[in-house]
LUMLUMSE-404313 format. One record per residue (C-alpha): x, y, z. Coordinates in pm, whole numbers, plus 50000, padded with zeros to 5 digits. Last residue first. Layout:
! residues N
XYZ
...
This chain:
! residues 441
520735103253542
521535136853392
520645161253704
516935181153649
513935188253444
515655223153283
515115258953347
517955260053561
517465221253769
519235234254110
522005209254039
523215241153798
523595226653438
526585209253387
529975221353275
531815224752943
529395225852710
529005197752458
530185203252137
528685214151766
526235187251556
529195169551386
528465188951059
528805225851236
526255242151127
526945274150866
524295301550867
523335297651213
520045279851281
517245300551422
516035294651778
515095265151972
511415262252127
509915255551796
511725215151802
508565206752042
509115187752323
507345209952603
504565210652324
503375173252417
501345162452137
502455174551821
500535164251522
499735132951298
497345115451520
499435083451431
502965098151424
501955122851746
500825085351968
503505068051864
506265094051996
503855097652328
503915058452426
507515057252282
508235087452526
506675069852822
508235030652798
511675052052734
511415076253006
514485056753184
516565062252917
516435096452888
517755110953180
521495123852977
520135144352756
517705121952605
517735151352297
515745125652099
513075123151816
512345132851491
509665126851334
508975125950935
505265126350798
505035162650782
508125167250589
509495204250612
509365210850972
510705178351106
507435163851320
508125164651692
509345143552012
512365164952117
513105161252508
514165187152731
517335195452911
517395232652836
519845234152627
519655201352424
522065175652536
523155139852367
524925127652630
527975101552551
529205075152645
533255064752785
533665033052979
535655024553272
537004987053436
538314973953745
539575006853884
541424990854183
539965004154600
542825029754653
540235044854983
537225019754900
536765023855288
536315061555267
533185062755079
532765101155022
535855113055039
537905078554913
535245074454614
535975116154528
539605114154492
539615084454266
537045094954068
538645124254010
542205105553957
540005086253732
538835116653496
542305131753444
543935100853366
540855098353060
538765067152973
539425049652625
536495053552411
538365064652109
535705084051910
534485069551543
530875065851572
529435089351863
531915118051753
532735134252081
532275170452211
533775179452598
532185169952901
528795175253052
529125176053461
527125143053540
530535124853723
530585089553727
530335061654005
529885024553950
531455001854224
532084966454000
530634948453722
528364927753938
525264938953757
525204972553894
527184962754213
526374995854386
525325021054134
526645056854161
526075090554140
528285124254152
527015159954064
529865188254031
529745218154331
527985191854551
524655172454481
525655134454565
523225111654396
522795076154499
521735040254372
521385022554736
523615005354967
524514974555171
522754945654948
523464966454611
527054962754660
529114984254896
528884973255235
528534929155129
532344929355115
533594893555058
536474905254886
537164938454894
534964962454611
536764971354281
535985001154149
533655009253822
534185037653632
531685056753397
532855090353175
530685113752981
531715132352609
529225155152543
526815156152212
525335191352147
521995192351988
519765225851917
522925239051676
523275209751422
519635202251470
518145217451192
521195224750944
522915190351081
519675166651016
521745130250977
524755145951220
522065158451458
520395121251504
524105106051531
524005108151934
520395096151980
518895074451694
515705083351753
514665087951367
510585081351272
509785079150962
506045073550809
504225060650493
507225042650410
509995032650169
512925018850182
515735021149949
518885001549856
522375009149771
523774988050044
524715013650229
520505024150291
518615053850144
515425057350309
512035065750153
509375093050059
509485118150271
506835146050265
506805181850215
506375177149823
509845161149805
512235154350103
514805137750019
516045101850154
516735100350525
519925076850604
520405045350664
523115021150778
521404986350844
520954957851090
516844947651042
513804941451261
510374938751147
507744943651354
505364915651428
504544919151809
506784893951863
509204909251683
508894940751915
509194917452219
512474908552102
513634944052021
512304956652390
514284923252527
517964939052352
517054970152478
516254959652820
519574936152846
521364969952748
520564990953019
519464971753297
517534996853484
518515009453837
517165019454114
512845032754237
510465021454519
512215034354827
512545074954719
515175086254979
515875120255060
519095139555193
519945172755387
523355188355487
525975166955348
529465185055364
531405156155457
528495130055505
530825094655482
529095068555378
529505034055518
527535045255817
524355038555542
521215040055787
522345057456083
524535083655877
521375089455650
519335093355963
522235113956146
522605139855836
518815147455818
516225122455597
513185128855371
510975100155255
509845097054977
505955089554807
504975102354470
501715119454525
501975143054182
502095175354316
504065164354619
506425151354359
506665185554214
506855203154523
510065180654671
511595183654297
511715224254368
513265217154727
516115195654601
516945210554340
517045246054539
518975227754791
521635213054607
524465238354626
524115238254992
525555199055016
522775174354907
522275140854931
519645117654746
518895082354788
517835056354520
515725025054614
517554992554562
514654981654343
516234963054055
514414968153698
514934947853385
513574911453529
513254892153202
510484869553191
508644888552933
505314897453127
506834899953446
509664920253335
507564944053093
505554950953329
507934963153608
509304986453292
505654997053225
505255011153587
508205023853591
507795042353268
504175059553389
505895066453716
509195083353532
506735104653307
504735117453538
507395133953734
508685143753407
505805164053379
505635174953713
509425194953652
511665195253934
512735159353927
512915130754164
510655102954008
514195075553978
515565053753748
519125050153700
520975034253413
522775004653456
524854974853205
526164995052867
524225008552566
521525029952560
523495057252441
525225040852170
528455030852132
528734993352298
525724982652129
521854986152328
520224970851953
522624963351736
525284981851472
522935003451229
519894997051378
516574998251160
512994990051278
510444983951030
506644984551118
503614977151016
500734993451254
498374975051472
499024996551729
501224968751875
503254974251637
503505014251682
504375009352038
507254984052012
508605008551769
508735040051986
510265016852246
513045003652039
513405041451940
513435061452230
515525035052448
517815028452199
516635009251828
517755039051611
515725041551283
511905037851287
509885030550951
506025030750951
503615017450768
500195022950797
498494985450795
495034997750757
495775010851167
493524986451310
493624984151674
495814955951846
494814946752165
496634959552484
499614936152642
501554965252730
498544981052914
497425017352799
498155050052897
497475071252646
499175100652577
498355142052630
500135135252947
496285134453055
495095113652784
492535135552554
495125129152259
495845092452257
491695081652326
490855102351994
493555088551821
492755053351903
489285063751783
490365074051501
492085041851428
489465019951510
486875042251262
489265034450977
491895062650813
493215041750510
496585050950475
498425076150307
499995068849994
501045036149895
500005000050000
């Protein structure tokens, strides 16, 4: 089938349920029925977080789909790649608020119903020295706003609690029980499965957006010479998406280089896995979180402060002196008994930032059946159940639903883009939130 598809009373009244939703998407079980889309195909390129989850959405819509990865899904250089990522409700803005419980929720579903357990509940606690308190009482009204339940703690409760921590400079802390970590690639890889079973397509391939003709797109061009063609396209393919649309997202998307270490623990030490402690956040003069165990690679810690630009595809991923004396420095202040604890292994990422730490989930401006979505900016990954919910939801009622995510909001293009999509600032957004939702993770 060509064209635009055949617009059936199911499908409008999918659309109608998607836009009156209160996050302006629906909310629906993972195991929902079908609904009758005339077999609207769609393509979606970047199988991440964003994307896998876009796609997963859109098939079970009813809709055909083809997802396209260039390497595989959750690989090494990706954003969604690698063991942990943190999930947690505390942020400043309600909407994000939202967003984490409506992901949890489908992330604990998602594990029962697939057999895969992709969440651990360690909980996640929160510390803050003075340059956290703004954060940390702006993200106290928003989950207020919202009932999410935490529970806050002075120095001598945290110290009671964890006495493996050391509260140098600690003045307040809070400590949501029912969030931790994601696995990371594991979920991508079981999002993809699930996908297949839902009867999406899956398929390894370079590909890049075709022209745009008549404000529409028409097809992919793929390395192999080949084409493919849709009735919609959907990119989320993090890092590279401003590189594949550099004079509209060249300046709106900066990609930062970001550090992970992981520390060896002494043998036999039960203190500082996932058993003794929870995820945490430190919220100094630079933000520092961790994951205890996180999947038995070691003592993860990383700094959020943006770094320098990288090239997603072809950067050395090699993990700086610099950044593990740091690391170093901070693990024996703040958990004194992994004082010269071994670096057992470190990875290099990557953020893909926009400047006010917002999403983009909207159409490209000149092809009205093209979306573009991304700008994770470090939190992404745990929105991912949410997002695909919402990206699915604008490609089948065929406008913007959620105008906090809307590519409008950044100015003009210069004259010349840089082709690599610029570089990351230097430093992180104030711990305080700015006009942002909040710290990276």
């Amino acid at each position: 089938m060509t064209g635009k598809s055949i617009e059936s009373p199911d499908r409008r009244r999918l659309v109608q349920t998607l836009v009156a939703a209160p996050l302006a998407w629906p909310f629906a079980p993972p195991g929902a029925a079908k609904v009758t889309t005339g077999r609207r195909r769609v393509v979606v390129v970047g199988a991440g977080a964003f994307g896998g989850w876009t796609a997963l959405a859109l098939a079970r819509s009813g809709a055909d789909v083809t997802l396209v990865e260039a390497h595989a899904a959750g690989h090494p250089r990706s954003s969604s790649g690698g063991e942990t990522r943190v999930i947690r409700h505390m942020y400043t803005d309600p909407l994000y608020v939202r967003m984490a419980a409506r992901s949890l929720a489908l992330w604990r579903e998602a594990g029962r119903n697939w057999g895969r357990p992709l969440f651990h509940q360690t909980g996640v606690l929160f510390m803050a020295r003075a340059e956290g308190a703004g954060f940390f009482d702006a993200a106290y009204a928003a989950m207020d706003e919202e009932g999410i339940g935490y529970r806050r703690l002075d120095p001598d409760a945290i110290a009671q609690r964890w006495p493996q921590i050391r509260l140098d400079g600690i003045e307040q802390g809070a400590f949501e029980a029912g969030t931790g970590y994601l696995l990371a690639r594991r979920a991508c890889a079981a999002v993809v499965h699930a996908f297949e079973r839902a009867g999406g397509t899956f398929r390894i391939a370079d590909a890049r957006p075709g022209p745009i003709r008549g404000g529409r797109l028409a097809s992919l061009a793929l390395a192999d010479g080949t084409s493919l063609a849709a009735d919609d396209f959907v990119f989320a393919c993090g890092p590279w998406l401003a590189g594949l649309f550099p004079e509209l997202l060249g300046h709106a998307l900066k990609v930062s280089r970001q550090e992970v270490y992981y520390f060896g623990t002494p043998p036999g030490d039960r203190a500082h896995g996932e058993a003794g402690l929870p995820v945490w956040a430190d919220f100094g003069p630079r933000l520092w979180y961790g994951i205890p165990g996180s999947e038995r690679r070691g003592f993860k810690i990383a700094d959020d402060t943006h770094g320098g630009p990288i090239d997603p595809e072809r950067a050395d991923r090699r993990a700086s002196a610099e950044g593990i004396a740091a690391a170093r420095e901070y693990l024996a202040m703040r958990f004194p008994a992994l004082a010269g604890a071994p670096l057992v292994d470190a990875r290099v990422c990557q953020y893909t930032n926009t400047a006010d730490g917002d999403f983009i989930v909207d159409r490209h401006p000149g092809a009205a059946n093209l979306w573009l979505v991304g700008g994770g900016s470090g939190h992404g990954f745990k929105h991912g159940p949410a997002l695909g919910e919402l990206a699915a939801a604008g490609v089948l009622a065929g406008q913007l639903l959620e105008p906090a995510f809307a590519l409008s909001r950044f100015e003009t293009p210069p004259p010349k883009p840089s082709p690599a999509g610029g570089g990351g600032p230097t430093a992180a957004p104030s711990p305080a939130g700015g006009g942002g939702p909040g710290w990276g993770q």
